[in-house]
FIDREN-722130 format. One line per 2 residues: their letters; for each residue y, x, z of N, C-alpha, C, O. Coordinates in Angstrom, 2 decimals, always signed. Layout:
A> Y:X:Z:Y:X:Z:Y:X:Z:Y:X:Z | ...
***
This chain:
XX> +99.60:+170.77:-30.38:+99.58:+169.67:-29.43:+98.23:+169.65:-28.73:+97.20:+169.47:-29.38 | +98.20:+169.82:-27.59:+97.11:+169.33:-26.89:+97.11:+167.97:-25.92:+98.13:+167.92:-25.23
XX> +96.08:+166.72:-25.70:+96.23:+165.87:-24.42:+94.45:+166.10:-24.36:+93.54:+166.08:-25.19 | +94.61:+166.39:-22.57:+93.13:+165.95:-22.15:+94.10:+165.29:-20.82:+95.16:+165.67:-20.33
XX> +93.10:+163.98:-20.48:+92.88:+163.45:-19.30:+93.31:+161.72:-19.65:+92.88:+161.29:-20.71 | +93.91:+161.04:-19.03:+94.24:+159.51:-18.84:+94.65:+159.55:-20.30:+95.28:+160.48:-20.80
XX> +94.14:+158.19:-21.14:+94.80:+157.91:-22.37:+94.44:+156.21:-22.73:+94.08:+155.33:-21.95 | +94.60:+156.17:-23.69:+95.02:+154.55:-24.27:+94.63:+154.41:-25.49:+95.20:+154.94:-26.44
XX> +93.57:+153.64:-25.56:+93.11:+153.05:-27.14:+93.76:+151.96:-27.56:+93.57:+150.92:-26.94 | +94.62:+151.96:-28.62:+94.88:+151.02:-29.35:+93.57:+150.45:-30.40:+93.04:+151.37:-31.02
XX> +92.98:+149.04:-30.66:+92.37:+148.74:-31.64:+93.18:+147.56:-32.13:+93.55:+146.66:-31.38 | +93.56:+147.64:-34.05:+94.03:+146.73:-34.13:+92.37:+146.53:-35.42:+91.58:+147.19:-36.10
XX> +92.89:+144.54:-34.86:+91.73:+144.13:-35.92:+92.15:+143.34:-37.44:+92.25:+142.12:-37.41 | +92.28:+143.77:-38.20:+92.98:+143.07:-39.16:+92.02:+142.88:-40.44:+90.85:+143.28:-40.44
XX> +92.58:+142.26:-41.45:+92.08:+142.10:-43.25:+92.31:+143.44:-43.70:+93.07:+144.20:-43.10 | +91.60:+143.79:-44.84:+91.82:+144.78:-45.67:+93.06:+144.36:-46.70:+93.75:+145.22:-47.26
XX> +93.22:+143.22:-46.84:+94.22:+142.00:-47.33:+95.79:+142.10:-47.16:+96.94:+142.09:-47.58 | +94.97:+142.19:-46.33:+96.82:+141.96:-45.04:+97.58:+142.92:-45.61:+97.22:+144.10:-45.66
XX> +98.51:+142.54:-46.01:+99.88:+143.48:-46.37:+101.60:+143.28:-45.43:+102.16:+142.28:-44.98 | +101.89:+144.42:-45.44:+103.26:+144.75:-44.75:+103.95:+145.33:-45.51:+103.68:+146.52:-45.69
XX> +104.78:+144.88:-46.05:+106.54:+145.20:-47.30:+105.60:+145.68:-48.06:+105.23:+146.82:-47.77 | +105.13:+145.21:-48.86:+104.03:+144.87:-50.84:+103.26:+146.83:-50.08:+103.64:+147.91:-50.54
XX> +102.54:+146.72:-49.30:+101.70:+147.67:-48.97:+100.71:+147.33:-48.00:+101.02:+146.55:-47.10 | +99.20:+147.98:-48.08:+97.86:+147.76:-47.38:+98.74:+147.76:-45.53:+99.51:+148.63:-45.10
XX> +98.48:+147.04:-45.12:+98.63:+147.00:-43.37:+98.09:+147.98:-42.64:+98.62:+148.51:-41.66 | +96.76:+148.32:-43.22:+96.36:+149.57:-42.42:+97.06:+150.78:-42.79:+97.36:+151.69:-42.01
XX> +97.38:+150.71:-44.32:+97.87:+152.18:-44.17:+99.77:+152.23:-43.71:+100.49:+153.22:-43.58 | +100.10:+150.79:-43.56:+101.48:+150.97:-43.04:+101.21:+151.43:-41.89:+101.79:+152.47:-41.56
XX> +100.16:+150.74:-40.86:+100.17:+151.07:-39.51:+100.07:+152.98:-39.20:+100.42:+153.75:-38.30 | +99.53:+153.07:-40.28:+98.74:+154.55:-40.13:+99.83:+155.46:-40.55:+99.86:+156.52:-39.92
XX> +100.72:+155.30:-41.44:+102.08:+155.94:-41.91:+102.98:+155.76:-40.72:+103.72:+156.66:-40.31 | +102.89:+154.74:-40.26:+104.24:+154.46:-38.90:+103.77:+155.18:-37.54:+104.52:+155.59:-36.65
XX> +102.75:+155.23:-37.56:+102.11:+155.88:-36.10:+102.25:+157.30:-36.45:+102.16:+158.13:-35.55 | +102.47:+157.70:-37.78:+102.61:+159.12:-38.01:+103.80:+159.12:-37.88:+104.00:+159.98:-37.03
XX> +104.97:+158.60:-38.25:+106.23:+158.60:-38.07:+106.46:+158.94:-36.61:+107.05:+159.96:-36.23 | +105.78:+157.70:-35.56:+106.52:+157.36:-34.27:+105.63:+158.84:-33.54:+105.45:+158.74:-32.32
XX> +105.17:+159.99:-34.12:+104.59:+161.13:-33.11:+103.29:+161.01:-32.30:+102.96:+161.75:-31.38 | +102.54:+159.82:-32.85:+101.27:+159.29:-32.34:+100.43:+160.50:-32.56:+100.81:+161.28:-33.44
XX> +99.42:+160.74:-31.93:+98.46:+162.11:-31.86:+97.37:+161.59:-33.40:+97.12:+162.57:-34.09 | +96.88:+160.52:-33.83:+96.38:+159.89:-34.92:+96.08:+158.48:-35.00:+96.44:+157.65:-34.16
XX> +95.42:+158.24:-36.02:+94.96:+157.15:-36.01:+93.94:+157.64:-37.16:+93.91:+158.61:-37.91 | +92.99:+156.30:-36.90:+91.69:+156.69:-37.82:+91.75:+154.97:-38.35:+92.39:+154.15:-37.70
XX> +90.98:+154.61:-39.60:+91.23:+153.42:-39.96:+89.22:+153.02:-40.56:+88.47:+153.82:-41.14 | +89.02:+152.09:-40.29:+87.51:+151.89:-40.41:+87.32:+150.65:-40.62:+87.63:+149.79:-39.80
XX> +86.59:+150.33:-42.14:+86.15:+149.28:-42.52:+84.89:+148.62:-42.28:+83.89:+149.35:-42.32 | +84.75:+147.50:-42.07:+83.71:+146.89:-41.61:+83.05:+145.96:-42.60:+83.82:+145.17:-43.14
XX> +81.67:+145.89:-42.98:+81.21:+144.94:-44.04:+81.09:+143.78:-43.75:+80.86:+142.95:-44.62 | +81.27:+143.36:-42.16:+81.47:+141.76:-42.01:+81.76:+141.44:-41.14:+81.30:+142.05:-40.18
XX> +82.64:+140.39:-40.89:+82.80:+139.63:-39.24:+83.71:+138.64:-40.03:+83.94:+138.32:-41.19 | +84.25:+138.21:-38.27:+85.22:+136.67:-38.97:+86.18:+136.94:-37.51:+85.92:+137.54:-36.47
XX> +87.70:+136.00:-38.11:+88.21:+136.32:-37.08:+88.65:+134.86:-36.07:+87.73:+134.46:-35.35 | +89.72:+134.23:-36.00:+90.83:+133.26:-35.33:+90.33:+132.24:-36.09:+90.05:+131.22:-35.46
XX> +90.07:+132.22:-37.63:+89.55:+131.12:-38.60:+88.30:+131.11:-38.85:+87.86:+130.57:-39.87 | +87.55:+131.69:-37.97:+85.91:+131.51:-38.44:+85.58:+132.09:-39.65:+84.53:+132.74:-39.67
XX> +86.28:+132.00:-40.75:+86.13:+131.88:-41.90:+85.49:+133.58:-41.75:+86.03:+134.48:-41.09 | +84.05:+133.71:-42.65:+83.14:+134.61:-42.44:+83.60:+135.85:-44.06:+83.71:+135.49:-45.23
XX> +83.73:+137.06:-43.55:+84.41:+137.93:-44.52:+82.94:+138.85:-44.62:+82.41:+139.19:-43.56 | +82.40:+139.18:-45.73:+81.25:+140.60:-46.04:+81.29:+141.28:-47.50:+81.87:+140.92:-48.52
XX> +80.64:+142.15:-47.32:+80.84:+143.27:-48.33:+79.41:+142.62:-48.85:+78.42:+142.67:-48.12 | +79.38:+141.96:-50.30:+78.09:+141.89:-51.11:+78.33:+141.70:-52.23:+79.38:+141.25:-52.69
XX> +77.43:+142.01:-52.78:+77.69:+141.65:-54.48:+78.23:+140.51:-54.98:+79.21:+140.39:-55.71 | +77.25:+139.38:-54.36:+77.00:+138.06:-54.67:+78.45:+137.28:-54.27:+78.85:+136.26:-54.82
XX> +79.13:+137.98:-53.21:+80.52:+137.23:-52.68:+81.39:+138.32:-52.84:+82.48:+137.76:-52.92 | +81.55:+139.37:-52.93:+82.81:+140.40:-53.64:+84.06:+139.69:-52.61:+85.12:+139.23:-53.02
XX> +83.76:+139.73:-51.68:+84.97:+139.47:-50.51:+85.73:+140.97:-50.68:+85.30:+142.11:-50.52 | +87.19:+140.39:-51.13:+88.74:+141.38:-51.58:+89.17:+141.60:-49.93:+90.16:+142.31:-49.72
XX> +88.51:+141.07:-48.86:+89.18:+140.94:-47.11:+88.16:+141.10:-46.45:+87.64:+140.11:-45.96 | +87.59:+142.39:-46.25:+86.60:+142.65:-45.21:+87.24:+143.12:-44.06:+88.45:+143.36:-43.98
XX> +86.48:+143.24:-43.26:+86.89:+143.93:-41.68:+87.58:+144.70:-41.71:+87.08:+145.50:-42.50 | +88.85:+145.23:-41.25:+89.47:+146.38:-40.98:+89.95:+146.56:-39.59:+90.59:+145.75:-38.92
XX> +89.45:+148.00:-39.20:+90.06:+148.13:-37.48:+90.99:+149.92:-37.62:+90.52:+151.03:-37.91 | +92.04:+149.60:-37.35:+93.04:+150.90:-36.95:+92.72:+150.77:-35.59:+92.83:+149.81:-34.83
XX> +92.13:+152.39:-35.34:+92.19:+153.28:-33.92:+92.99:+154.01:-33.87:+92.99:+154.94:-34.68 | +94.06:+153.88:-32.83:+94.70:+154.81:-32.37:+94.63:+155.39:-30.74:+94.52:+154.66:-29.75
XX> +94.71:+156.56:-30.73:+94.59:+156.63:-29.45:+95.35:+158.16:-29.10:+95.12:+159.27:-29.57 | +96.38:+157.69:-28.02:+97.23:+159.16:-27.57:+97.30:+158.73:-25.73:+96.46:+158.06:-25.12
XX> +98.38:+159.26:-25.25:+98.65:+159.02:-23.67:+99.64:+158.10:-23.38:+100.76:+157.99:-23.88 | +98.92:+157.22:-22.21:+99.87:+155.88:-22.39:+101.07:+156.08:-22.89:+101.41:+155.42:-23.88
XX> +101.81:+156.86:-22.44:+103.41:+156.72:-22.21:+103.74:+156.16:-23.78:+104.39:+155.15:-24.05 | +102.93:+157.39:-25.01:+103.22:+156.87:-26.48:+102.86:+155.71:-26.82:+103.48:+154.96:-27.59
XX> +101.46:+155.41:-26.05:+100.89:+153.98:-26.90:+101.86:+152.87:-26.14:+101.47:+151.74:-26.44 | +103.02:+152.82:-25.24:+103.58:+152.04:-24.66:+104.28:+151.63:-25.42:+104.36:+150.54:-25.98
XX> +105.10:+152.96:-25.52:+106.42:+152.95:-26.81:+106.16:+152.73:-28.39:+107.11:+152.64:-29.16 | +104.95:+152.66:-28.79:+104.42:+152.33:-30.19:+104.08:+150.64:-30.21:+104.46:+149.88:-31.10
XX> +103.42:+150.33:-29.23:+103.23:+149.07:-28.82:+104.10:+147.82:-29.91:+103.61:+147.20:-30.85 | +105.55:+147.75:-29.35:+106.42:+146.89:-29.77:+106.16:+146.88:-31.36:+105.54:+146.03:-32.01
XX> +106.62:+147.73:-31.68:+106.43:+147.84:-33.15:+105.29:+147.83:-33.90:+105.34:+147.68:-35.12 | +103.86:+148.02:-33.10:+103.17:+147.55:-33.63:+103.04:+145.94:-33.81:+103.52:+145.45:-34.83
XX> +102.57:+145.31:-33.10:+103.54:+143.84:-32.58:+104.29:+143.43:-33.95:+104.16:+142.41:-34.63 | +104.96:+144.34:-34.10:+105.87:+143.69:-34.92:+105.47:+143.26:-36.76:+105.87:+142.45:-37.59
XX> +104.41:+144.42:-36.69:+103.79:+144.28:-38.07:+102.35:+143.80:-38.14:+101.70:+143.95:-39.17 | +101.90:+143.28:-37.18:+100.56:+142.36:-36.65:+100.61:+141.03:-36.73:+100.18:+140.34:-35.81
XX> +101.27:+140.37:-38.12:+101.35:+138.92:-37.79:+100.04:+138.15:-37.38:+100.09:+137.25:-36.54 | +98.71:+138.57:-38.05:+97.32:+137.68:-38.02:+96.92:+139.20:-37.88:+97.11:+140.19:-38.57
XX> +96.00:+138.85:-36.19:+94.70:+139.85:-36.46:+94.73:+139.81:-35.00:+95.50:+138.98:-34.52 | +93.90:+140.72:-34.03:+93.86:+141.01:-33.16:+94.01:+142.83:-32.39:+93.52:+143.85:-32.87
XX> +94.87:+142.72:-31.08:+95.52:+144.06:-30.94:+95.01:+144.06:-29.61:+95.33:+143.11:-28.91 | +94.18:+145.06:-29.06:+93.73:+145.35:-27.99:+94.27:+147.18:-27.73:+94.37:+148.14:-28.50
XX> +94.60:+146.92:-25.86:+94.28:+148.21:-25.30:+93.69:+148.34:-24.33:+93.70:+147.45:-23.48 | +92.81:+149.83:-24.12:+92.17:+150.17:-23.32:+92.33:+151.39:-22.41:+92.55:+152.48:-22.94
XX> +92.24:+151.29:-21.30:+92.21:+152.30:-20.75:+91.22:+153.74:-21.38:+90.06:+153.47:-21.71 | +91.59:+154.89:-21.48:+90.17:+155.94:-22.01:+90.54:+157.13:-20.92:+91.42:+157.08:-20.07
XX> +89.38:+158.45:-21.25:+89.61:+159.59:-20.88:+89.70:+160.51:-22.04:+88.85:+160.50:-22.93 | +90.62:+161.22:-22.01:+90.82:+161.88:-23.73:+90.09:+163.42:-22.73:+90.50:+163.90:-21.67
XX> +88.88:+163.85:-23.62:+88.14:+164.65:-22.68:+89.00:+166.37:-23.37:+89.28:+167.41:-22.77 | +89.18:+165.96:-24.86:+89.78:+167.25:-25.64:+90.65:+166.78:-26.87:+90.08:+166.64:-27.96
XX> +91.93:+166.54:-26.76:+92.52:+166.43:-28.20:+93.24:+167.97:-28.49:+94.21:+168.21:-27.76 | +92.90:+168.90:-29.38:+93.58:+169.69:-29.56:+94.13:+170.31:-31.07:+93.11:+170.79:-31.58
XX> +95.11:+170.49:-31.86:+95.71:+170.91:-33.10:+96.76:+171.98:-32.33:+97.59:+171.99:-31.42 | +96.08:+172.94:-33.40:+96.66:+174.59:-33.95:+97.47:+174.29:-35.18:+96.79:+173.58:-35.91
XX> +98.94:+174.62:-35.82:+99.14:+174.14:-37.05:+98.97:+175.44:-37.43:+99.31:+176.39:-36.73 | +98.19:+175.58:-39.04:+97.83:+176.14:-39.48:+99.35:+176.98:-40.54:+100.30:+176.36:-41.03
XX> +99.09:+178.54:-40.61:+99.99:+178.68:-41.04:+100.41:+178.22:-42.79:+99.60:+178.04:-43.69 | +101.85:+178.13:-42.86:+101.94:+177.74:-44.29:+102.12:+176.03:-44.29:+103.11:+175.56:-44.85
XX> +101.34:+175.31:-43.79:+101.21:+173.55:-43.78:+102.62:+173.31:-43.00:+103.03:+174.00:-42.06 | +103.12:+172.47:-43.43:+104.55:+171.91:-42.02:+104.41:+170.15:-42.11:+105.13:+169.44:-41.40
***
């Protein structure tokens, strides 16, 4: 697969918490975007912020917060992030879902022989 040129960042902002059918949210999102033919997603934790409730989430000893920051990046060519969209939506009850316009300067995968 190769895309260079016009593309689309998905960021979703969610809990590390957050669960979808008794499983982590990020890694549902990240299993389903592999399903729906998405080019990837990358998933990245954050040691602090707050979201819709103020309510302040960090990574420390002293507070052992179980719900720190979590942001799923995805990013392929609109047409996919259009059609992934809905369904993401659909498993985003609390958090925040942004897109952006990008320039994908080089996405490229060789499948290696033997792997399927």
């Amino acid at each position: 697969m190769q895309i260079e040129g016009a593309g689309k960042r998905i960021r979703v902002y969610i809990g590390s918490a957050d669960q979808w059918h008794g499983q982590a949210l990020y890694n549902a999102i990240v299993q389903r975007a592999r399903q729906e033919g998405m080019a990837g997603a990358t998933v990245l934790q954050g040691i602090e912020g707050f979201g819709a409730n103020s309510r302040i989430h960090r990574a420390s000893i002293l507070d052992l917060s179980t719900d720190l920051p979590v942001v799923v990046e995805i990013i392929d060519c609109p047409e996919r992030v259009e059609r992934f969209l809905p369904l993401l939506t659909e498993m985003v009850s609390e958090g925040l879902i942004t897109v952006e316009d990008c320039q994908i300067h080089r996405y490229l995968h060789t499948p290696s022989a033997g792997k399927t």
